[in-house]
N, C-alpha and C positions, 0 to 999 in steps of 0.2 A: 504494500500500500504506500501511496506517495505522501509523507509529512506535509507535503502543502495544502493538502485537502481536508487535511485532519484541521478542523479548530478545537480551540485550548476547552477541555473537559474540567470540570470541579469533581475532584474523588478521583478520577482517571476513566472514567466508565464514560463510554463513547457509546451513545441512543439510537447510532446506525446500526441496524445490521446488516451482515454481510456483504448479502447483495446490492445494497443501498451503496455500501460503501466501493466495491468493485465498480459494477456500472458511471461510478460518479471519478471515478481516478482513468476513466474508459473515454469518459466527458473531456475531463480537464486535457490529458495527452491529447486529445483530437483538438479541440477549442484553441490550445495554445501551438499548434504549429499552422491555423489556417490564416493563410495572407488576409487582410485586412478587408479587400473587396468578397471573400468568401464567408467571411466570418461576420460582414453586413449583411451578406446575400443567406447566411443562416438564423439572422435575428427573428424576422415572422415564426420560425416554427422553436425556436428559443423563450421568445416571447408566449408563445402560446401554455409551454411547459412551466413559466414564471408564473404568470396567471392562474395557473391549474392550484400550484402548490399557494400562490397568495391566498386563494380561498382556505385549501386547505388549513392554514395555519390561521383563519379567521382577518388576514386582510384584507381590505378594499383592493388595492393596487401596487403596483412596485411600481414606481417611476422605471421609464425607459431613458438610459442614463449611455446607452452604446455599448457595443460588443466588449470593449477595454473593461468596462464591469458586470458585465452579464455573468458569466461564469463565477463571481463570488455572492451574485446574489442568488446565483441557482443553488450553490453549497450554504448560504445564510438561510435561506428558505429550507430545503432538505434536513439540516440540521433542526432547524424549527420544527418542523412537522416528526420528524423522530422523536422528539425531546418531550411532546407532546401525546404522544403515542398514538400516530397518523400516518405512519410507515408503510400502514395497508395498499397495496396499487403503485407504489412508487419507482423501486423497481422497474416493473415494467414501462412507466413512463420516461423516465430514465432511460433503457433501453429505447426503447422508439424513436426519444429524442437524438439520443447518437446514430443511430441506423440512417435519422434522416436530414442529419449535417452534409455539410457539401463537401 
């Protein structure tokens, strides 16, 4: 698992499991090597996966803030909804969302 994706835990107990956390280091390694025009041209379906978990975690919205911070707020989000215990579905959106990056 990549340290970067990990944020800092109280007690050491990390609220992802597993597969949350694979899929999401599956995210980051893709996210971070796609050229800038690809990684705009991946925001619609980025955004859609933000939105998903916003609810999830009882937000209204996440500002649309550009590619440069999408990926910490998809791991800010995900962590929420784990932390939470909203882990259910995730995973797979998760997957879907990497399957359908450019």
């Amino acid at each position: 698992m990549d340290p970067r994706s990990t944020p800092p835990h109280p007690g050491g107990v990390d609220p992802r499991p597993e597969p949350v956390r694979v899929e999401l280091d599956r995210i980051e390694s893709r996210w971070r090597t796609l050229p800038l025009p690809q990684a705009r041209a991946g925001m619609p379906r980025m955004r859609l996966t933000l939105d998903r978990l916003a609810e999830v975690t009882g937000r209204a919205c996440v500002d649309d803030l550009g590619p440069a911070t999408a990926l910490h707020q998809l791991k800010v989000l995900v962590w929420e909804a784990c932390r939470a215990g909203r882990a259910h579905g995730i995973p797979e959106e998760l997957a879907s969302l990497r399957r359908d990056l450019p």
